[in-house]
Backbone as CSV, one residue per row, in Angstrom:
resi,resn,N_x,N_y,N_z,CA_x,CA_y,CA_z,C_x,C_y,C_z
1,UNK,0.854,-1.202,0.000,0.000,0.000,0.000,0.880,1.240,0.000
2,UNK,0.427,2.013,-0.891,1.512,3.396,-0.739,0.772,4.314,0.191
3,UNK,2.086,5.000,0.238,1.924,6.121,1.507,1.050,7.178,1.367
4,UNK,0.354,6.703,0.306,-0.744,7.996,0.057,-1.941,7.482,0.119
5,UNK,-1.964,6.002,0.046,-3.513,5.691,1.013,-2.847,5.347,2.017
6,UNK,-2.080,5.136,2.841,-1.885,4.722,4.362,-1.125,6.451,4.762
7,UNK,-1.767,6.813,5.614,-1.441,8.343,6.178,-1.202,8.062,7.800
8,UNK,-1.188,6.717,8.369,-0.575,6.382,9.525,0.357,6.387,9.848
9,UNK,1.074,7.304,11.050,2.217,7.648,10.831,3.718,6.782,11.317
10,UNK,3.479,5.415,12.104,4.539,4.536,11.863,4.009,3.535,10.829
11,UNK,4.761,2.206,11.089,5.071,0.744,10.366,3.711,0.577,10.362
12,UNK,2.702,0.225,9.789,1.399,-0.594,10.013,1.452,-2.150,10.088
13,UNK,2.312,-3.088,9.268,2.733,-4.078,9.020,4.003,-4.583,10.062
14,UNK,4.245,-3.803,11.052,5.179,-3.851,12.018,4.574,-4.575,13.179
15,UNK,5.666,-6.221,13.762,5.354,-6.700,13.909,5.731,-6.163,15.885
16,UNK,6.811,-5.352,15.858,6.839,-4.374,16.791,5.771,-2.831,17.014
17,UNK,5.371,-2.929,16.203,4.317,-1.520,16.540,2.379,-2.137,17.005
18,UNK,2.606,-3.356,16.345,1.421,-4.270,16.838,1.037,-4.578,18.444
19,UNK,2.651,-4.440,18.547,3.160,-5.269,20.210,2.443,-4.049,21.262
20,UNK,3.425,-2.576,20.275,2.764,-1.795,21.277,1.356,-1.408,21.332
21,UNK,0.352,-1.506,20.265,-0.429,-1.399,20.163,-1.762,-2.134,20.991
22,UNK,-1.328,-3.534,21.210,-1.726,-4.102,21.979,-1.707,-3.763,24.124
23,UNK,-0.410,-3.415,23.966,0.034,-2.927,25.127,-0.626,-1.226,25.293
24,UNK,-0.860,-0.813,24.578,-1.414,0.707,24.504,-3.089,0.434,24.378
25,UNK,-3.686,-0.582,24.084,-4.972,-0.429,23.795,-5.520,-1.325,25.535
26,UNK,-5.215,-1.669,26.361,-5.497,-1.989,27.376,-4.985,-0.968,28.440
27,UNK,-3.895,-0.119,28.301,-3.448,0.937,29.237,-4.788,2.591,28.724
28,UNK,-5.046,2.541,27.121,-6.538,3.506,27.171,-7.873,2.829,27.670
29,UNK,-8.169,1.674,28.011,-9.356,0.934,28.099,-9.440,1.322,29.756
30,UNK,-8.001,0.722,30.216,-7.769,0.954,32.061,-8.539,2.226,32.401
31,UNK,-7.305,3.344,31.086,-8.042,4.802,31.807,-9.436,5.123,31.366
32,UNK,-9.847,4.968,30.576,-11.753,4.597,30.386,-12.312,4.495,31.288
33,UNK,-11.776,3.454,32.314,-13.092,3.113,33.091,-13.480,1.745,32.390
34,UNK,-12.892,1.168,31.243,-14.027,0.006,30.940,-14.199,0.493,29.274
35,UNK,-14.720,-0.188,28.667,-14.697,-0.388,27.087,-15.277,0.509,26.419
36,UNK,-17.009,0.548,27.148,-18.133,0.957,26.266,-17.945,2.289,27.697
37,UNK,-17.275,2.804,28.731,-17.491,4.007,29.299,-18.031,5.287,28.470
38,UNK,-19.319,5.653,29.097,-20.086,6.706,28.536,-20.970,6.493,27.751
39,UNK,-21.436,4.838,27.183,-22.227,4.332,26.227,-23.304,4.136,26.864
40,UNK,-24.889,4.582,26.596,-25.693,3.946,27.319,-25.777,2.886,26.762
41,UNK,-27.241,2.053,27.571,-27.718,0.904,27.433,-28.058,0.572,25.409
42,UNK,-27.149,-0.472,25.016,-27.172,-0.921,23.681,-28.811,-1.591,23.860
43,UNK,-29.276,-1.141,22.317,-30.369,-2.415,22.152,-29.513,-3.545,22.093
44,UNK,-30.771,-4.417,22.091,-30.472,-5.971,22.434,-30.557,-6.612,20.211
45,UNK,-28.899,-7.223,20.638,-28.032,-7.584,19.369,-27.878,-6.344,18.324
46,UNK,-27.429,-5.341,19.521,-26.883,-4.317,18.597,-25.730,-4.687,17.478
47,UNK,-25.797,-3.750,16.749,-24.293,-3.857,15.650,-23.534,-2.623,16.177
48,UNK,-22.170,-3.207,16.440,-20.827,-1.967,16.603,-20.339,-2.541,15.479
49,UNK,-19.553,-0.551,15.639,-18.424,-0.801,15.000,-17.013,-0.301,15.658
50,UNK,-15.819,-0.725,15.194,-14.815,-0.406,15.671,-13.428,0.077,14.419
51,UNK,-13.456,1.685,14.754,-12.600,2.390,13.065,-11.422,2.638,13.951
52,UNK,-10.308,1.709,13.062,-8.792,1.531,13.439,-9.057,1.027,14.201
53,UNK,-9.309,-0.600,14.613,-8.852,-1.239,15.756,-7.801,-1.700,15.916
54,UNK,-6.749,-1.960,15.324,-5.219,-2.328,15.517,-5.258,-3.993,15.520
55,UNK,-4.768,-4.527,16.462,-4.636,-5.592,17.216,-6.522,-5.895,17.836
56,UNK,-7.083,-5.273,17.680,-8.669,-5.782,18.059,-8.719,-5.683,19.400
57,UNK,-8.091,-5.596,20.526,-8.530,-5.453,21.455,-9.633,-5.074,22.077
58,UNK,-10.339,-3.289,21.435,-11.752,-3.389,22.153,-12.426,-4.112,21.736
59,UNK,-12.332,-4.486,20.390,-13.510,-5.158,19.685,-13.855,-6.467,20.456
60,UNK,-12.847,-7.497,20.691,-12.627,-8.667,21.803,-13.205,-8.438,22.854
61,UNK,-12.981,-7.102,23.363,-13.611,-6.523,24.928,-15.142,-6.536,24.808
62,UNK,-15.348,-6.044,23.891,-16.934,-5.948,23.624,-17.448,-6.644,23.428
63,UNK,-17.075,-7.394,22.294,-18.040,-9.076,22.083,-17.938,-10.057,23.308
64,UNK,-16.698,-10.065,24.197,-17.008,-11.126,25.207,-18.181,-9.992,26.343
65,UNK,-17.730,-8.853,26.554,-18.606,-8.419,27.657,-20.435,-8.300,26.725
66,UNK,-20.402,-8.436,25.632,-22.015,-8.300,24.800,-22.302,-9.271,23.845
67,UNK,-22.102,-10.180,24.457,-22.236,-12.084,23.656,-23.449,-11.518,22.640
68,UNK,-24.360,-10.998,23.021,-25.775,-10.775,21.596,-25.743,-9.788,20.628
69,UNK,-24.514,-9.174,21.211,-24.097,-8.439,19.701,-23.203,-8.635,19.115
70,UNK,-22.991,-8.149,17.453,-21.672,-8.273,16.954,-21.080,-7.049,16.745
71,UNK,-20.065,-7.716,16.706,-18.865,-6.349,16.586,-17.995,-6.415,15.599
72,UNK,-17.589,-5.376,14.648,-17.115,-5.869,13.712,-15.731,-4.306,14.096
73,UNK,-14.442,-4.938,13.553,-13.322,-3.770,13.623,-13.042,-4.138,12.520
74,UNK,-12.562,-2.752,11.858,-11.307,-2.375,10.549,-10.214,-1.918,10.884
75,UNK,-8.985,-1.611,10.067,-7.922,-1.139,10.184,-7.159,-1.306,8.857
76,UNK,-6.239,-0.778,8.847,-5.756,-0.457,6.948,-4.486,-1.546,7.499
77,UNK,-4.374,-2.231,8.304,-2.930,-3.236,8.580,-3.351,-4.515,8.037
78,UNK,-2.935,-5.260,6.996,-3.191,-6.661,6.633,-2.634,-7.117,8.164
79,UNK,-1.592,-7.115,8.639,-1.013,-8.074,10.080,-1.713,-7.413,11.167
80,UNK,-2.617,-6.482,11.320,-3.075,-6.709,12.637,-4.702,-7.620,12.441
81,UNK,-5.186,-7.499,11.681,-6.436,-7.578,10.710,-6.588,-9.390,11.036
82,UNK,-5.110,-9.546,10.424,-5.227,-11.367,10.707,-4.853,-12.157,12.427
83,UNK,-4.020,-11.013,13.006,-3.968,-11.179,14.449,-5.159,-10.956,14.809
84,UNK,-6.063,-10.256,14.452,-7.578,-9.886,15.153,-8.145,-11.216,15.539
85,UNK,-8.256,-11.361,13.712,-9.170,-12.504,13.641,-8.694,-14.374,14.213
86,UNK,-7.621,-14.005,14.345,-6.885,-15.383,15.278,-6.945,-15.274,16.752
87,UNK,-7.202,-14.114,17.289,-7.688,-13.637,18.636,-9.093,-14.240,18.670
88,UNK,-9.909,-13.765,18.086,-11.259,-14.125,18.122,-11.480,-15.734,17.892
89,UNK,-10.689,-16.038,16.750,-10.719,-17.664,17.070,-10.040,-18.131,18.260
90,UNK,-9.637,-17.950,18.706,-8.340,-18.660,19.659,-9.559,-18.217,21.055
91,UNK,-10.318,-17.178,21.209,-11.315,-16.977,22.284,-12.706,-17.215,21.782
92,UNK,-13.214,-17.656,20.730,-14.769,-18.751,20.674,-15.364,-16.958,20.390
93,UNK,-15.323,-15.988,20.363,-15.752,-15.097,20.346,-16.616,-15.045,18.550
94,UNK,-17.321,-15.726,18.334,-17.958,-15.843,16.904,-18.872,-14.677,16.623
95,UNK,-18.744,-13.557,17.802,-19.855,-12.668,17.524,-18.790,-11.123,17.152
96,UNK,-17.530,-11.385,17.061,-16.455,-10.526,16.712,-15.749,-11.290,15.196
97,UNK,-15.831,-9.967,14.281,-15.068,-9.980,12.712,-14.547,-9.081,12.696
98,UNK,-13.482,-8.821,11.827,-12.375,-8.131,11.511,-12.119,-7.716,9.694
99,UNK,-11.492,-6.664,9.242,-11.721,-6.395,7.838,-10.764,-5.511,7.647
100,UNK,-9.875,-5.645,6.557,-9.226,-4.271,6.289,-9.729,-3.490,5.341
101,UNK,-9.915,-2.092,5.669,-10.022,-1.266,5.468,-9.543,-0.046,5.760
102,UNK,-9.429,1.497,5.110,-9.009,2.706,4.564,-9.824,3.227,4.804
103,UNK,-9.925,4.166,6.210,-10.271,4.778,6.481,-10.299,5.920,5.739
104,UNK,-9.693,6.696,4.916,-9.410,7.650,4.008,-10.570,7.186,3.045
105,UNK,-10.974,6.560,2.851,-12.265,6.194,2.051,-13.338,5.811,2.295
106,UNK,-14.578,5.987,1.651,-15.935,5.642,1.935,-16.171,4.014,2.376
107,UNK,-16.548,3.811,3.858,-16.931,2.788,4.477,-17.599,1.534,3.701
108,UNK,-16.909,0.274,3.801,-17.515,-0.709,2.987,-18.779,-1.073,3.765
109,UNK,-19.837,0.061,4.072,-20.798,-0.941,5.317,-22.343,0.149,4.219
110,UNK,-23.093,-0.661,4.161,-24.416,-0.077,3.895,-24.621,0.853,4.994
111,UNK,-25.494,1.943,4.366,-26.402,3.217,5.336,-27.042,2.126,6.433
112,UNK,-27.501,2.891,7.247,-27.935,2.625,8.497,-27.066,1.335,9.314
113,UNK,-26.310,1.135,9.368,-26.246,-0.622,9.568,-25.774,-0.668,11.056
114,UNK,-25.209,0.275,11.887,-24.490,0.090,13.316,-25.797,0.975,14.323
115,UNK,-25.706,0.498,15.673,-26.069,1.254,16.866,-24.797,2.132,17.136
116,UNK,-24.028,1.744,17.159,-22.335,2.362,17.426,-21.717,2.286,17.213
117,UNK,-20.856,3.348,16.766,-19.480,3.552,15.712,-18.604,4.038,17.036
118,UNK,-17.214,3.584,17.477,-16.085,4.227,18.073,-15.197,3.867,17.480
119,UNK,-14.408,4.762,17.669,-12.763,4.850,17.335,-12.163,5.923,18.548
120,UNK,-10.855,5.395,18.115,-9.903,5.736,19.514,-8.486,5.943,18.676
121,UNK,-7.885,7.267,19.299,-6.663,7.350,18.891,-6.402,7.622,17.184
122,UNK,-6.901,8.242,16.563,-6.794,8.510,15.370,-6.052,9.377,14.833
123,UNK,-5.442,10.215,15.904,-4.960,11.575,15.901,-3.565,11.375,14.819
124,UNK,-3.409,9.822,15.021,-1.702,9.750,14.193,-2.315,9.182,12.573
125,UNK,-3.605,8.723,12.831,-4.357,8.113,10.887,-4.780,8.876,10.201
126,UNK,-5.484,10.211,10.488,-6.067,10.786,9.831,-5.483,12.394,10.154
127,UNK,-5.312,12.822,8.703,-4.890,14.013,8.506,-5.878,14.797,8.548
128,UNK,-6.044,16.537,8.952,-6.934,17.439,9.841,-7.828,17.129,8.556
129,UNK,-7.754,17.650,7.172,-8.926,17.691,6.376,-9.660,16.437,6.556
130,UNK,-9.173,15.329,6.732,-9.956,13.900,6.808,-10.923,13.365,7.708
131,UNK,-10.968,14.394,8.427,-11.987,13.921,9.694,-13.382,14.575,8.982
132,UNK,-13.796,16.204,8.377,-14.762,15.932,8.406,-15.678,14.897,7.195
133,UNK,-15.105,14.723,6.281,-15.431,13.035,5.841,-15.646,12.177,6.408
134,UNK,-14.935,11.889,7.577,-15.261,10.530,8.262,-16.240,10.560,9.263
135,UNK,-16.217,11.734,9.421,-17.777,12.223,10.591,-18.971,12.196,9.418
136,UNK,-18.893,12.483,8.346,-20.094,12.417,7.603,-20.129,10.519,7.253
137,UNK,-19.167,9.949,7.118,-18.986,8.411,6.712,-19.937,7.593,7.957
138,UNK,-19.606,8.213,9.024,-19.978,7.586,10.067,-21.526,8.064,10.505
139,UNK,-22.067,8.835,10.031,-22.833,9.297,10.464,-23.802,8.295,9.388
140,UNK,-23.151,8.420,7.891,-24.136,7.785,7.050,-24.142,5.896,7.613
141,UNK,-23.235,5.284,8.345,-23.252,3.922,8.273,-24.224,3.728,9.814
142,UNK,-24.648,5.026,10.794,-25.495,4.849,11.807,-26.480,4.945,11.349
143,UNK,-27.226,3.767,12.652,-28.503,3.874,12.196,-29.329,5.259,12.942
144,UNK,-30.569,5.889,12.404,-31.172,7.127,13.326,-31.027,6.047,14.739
145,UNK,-30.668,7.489,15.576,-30.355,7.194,16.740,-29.118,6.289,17.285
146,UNK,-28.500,6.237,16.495,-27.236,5.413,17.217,-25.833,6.535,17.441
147,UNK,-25.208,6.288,18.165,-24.384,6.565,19.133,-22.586,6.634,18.416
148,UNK,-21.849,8.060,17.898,-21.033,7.841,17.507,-20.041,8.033,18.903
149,UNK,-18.595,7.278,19.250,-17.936,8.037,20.289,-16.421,7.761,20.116
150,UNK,-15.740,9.163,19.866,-14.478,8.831,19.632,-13.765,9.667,20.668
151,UNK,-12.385,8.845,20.708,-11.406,9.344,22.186,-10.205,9.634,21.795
152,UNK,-9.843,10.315,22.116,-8.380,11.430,21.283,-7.255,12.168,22.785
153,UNK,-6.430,12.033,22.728,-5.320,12.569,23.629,-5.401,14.144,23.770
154,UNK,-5.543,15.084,25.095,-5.372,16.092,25.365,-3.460,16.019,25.057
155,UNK,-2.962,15.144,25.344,-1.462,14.503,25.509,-1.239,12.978,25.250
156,UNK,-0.079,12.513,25.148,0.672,11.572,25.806,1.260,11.445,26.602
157,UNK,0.840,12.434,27.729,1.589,12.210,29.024,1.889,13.225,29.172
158,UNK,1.969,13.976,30.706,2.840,15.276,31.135,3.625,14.602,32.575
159,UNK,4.819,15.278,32.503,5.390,14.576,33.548,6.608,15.823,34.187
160,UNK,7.625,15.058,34.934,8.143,16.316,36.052,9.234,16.202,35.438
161,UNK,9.922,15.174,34.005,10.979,14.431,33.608,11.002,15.578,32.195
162,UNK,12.470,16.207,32.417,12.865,17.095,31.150,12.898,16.447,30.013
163,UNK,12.986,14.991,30.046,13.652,14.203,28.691,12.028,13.721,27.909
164,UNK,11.066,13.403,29.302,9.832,13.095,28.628,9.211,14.558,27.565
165,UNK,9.083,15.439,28.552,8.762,16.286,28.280,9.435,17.060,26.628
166,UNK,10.317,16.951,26.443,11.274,16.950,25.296,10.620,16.180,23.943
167,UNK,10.628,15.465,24.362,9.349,14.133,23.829,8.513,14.478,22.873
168,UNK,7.929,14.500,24.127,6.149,15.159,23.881,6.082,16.292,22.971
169,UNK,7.064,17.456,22.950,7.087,18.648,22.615,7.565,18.481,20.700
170,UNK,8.641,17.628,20.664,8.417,17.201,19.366,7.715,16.310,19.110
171,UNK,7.002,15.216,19.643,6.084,14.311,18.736,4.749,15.295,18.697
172,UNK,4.165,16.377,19.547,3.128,17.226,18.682,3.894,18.229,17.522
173,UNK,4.651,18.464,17.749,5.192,19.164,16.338,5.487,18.117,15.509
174,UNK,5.778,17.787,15.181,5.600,16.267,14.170,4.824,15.745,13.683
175,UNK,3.902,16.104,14.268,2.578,15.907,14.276,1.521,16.663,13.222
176,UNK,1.859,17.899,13.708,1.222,19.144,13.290,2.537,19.294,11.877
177,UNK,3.479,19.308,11.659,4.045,19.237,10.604,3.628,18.302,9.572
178,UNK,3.373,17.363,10.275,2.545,16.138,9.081,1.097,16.155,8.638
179,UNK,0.711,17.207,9.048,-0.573,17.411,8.616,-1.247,16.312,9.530
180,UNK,-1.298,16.369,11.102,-2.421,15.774,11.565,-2.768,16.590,12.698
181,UNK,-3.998,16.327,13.391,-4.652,17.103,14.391,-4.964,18.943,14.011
182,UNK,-4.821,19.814,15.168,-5.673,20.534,14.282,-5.170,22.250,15.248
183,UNK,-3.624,21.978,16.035,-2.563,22.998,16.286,-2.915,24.273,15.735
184,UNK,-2.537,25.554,16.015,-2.300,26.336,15.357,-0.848,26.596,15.278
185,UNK,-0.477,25.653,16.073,1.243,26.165,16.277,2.515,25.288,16.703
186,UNK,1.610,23.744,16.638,2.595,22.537,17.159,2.959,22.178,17.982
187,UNK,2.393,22.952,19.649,2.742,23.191,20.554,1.229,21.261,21.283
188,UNK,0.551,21.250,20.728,-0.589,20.713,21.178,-1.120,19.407,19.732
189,UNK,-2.045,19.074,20.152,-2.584,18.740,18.963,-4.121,18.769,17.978
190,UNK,-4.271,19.958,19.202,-5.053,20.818,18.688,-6.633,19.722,18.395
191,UNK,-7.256,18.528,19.154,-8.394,17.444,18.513,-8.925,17.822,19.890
192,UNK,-8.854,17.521,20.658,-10.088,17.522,21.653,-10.999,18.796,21.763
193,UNK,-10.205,19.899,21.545,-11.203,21.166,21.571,-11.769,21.435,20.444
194,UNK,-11.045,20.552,19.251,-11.975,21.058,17.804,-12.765,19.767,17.753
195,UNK,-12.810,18.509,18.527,-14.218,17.630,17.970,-15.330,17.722,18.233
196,UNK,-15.846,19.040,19.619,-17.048,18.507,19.828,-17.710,19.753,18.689
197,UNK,-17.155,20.465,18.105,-17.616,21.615,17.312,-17.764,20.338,15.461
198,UNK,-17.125,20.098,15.379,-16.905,18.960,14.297,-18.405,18.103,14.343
199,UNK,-18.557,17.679,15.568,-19.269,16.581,15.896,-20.768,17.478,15.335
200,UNK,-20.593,18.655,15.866,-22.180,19.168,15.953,-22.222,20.160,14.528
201,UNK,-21.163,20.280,13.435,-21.195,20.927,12.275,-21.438,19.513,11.634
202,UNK,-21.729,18.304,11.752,-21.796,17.260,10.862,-23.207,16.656,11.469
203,UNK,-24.027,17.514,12.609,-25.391,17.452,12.748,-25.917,16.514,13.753
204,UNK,-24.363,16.053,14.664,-25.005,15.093,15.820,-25.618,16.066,16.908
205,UNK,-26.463,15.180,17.419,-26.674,16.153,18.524,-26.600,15.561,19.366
206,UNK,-26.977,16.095,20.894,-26.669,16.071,22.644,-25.312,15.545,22.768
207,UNK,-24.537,16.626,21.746,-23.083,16.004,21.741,-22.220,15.980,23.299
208,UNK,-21.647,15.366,24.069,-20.929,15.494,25.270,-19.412,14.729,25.770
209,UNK,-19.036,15.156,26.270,-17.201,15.055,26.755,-17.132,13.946,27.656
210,UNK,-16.627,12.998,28.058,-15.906,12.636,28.664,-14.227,12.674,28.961
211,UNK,-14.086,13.263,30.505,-12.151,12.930,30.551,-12.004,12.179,31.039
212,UNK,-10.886,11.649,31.173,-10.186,10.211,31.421,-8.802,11.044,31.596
213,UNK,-8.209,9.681,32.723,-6.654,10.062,32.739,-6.090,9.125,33.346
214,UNK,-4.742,8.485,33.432,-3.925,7.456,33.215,-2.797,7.794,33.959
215,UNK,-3.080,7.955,35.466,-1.445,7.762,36.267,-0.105,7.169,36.129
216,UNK,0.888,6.992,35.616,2.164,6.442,35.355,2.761,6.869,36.129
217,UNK,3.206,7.355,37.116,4.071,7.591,38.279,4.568,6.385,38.581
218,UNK,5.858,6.679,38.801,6.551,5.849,39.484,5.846,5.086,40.678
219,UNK,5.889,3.379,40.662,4.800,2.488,41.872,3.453,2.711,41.505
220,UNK,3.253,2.878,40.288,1.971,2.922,40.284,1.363,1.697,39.014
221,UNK,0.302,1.214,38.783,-0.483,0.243,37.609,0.014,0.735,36.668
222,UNK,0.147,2.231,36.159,0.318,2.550,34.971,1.773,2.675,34.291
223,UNK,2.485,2.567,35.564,3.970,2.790,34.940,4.403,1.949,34.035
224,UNK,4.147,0.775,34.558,5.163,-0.649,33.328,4.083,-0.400,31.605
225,UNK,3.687,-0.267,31.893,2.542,0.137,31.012,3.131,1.126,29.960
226,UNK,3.244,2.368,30.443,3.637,3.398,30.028,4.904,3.266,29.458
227,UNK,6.238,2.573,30.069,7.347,1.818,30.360,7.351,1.571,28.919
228,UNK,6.932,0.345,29.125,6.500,-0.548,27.803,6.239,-0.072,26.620
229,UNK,5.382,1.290,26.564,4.798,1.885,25.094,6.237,2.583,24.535
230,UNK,6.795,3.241,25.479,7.741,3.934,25.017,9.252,3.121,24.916
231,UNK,9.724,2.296,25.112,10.420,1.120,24.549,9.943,0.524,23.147
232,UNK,9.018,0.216,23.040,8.695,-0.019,21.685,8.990,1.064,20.933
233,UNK,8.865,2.367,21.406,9.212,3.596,20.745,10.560,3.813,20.113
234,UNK,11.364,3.526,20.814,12.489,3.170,20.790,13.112,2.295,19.000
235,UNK,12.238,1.774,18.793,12.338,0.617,16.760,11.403,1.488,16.190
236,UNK,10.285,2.053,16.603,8.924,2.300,15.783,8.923,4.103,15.365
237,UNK,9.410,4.816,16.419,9.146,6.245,16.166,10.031,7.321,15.144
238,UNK,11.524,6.767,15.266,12.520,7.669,14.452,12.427,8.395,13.430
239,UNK,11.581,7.674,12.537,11.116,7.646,10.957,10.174,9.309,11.551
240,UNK,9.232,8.995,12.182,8.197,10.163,12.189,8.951,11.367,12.714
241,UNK,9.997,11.603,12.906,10.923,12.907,13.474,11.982,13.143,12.525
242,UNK,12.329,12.467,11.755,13.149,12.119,10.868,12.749,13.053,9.635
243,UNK,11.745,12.482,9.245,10.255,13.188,7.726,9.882,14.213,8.054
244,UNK,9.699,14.844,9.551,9.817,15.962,10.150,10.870,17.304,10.013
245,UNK,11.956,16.868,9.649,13.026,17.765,9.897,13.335,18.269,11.423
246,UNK,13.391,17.058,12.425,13.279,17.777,13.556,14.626,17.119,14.336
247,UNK,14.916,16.425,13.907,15.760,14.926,14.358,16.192,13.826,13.411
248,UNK,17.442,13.600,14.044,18.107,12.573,13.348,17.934,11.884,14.373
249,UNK,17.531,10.439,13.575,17.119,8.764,14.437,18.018,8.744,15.332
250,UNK,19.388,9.213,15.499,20.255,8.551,16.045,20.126,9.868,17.600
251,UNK,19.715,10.698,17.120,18.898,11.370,18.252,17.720,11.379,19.027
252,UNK,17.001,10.913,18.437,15.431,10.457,18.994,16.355,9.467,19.436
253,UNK,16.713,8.193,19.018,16.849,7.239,19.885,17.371,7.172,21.474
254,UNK,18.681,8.437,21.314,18.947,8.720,22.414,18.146,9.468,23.258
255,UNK,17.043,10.053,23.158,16.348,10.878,23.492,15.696,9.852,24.344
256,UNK,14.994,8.850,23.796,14.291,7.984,23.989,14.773,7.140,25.048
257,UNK,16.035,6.929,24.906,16.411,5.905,26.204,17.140,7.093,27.084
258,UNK,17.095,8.475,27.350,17.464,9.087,28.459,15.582,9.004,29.336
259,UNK,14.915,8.941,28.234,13.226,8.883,28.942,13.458,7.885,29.584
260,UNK,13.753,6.436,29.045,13.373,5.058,29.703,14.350,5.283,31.513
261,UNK,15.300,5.065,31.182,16.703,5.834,31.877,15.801,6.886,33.464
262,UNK,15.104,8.044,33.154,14.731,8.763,33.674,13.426,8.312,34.553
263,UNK,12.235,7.275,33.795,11.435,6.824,33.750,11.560,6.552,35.353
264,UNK,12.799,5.207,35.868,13.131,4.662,36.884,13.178,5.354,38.196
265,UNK,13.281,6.762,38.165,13.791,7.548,38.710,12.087,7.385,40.434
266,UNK,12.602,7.396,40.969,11.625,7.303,42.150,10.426,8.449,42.298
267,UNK,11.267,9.165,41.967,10.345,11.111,42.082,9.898,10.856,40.372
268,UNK,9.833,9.960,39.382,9.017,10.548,38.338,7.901,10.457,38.664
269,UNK,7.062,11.551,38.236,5.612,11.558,37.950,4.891,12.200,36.874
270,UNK,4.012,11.490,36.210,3.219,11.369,35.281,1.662,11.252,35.463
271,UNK,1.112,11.738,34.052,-0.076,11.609,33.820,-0.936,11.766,32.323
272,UNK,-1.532,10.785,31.708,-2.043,10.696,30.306,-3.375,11.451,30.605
273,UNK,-3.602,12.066,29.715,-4.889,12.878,29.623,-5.545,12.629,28.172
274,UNK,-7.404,12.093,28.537,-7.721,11.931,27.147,-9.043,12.384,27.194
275,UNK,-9.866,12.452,26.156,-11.506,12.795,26.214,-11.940,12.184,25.082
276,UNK,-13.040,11.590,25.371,-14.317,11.488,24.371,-15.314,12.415,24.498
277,UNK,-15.425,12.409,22.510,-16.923,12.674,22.404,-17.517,12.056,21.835
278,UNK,-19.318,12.440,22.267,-19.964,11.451,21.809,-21.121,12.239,21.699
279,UNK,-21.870,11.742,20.681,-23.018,12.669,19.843,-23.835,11.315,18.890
280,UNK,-25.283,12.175,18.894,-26.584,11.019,18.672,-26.809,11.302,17.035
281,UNK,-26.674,10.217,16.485,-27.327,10.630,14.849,-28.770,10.984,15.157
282,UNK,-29.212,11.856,14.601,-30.551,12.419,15.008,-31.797,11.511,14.051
């Protein structure tokens, strides 16, 4: 697939960026609260959907916690797509399918067909013009009255650590240089304060916020967690700072292991900050 239908900004086919993906999609679920947090009560054998599921994780979460519905996830990765679907076999889960698909393009799903559309973390797939397409995509594959809800990073973390922080400060400029999220200045990434305005220019209504947030401090659930995402960072990220003009790999890398390095440190403290929104096809 060329790089002009895949606008994701590491490896998709990476059998290391899967790893973290997996490891990152249970450390956003933790800070949720739980899978479907903020969803009311589904009719009975609702249809979800799940845009960019990676490795499938919520989708798995959902079909075992909602045996009478199905759940179906996409993602533009042939290798996470077939890990999905070997997850779901390997757990009897027959009410969870998997599909690749390009998000950058019109949804292979007939009008009306879901109670609920989520996606999570998109901020690195879809470039700023591409969202309001996919809010109209999604809106056309709900059925009246079903429930869109997507969850996007205020951050990846703020912490008391100069090297994290260093980080952070170029992967949103990197960001915003690559044409994603919605910055005026690279400093941020500019999605949580422009979706719920998005949400309600594409005609959902009783649109509303949820925050969430994800302790990593040192001794805490979230650290190895956190630990973990950014070690994988370590093979997977260089390239995106690199295409940037911001860094040479051989600097991010070091960058990267003065974080891990720092990480250990007794006095670090941290915190992930995220929000959903969520809005009713009318």
């Amino acid at each position: 697939m060329t790089t002009e239908e895949n606008s994701y900004v590491f490896d998709t086919e990476s059998a290391v960026e899967m790893a973290r993906l997996i490891n990152q999609d249970r450390l956003l679920t933790t800070a949720m609260g739980g899978p479907l947090s903020g969803v009311p009560e589904l009719p009975k054998n609702a249809q979800i959907l799940d845009l960019g599921c990676g490795p499938g994780g919520w989708v798995l979460d959902v079909a075992y916690e909602c045996p009478d519905a199905e759940v179906a996830g996409v993602d533009i990765s042939n290798l996470m797509i077939e890990y999905a679907n070997a997850r779901a076999r390997s757990q009897h889960l027959l009410n969870a399918s998997f599909g690749v698909m390009n998000l950058r393009h019109p949804l292979d799903f007939a009008d009306a067909s879901f109670d609920l559309v989520n996606a999570r973390l998109l901020v690195a797939a879809l470039k700023r013009e591409e969202w309001e397409p996919l809010l109209a995509e999604c809106s056309r594959v709900l059925k009246p009255g079903g429930l869109l809800r997507m969850t996007e990073p205020v951050d990846f973390g703020v912490s008391n650590n100069q090297a994290y922080q260093q980080v952070m400060r170029l992967l949103s400029e990197a960001l915003w240089k690559s044409g994603f999220g919605f910055s005026v200045d690279g400093r941020n990434y500019g999605l949580t304060n422009t979706l719920p305005g998005l949400f309600r220019a594409a005609g959902y209504q009783q649109v509303r916020i949820l925050a969430h947030a994800l302790e990593f401090s040192a001794g805490t659930l979230g650290w190895q967690g956190m630990y973990d995402n950014y070690k994988a960072g370590v093979n997977v990220a260089p390239p995106l700072y690199v295409r940037a003009g911001l860094a040479s790999a051989e600097e991010i890398v070091e960058l990267y292991e003065r974080v891990l390095l720092e990480m250990h440190s007794e006095d670090f403290r941290a915190m992930w900050h995220l929000v959903s929104v969520l809005g009713i096809k009318p």
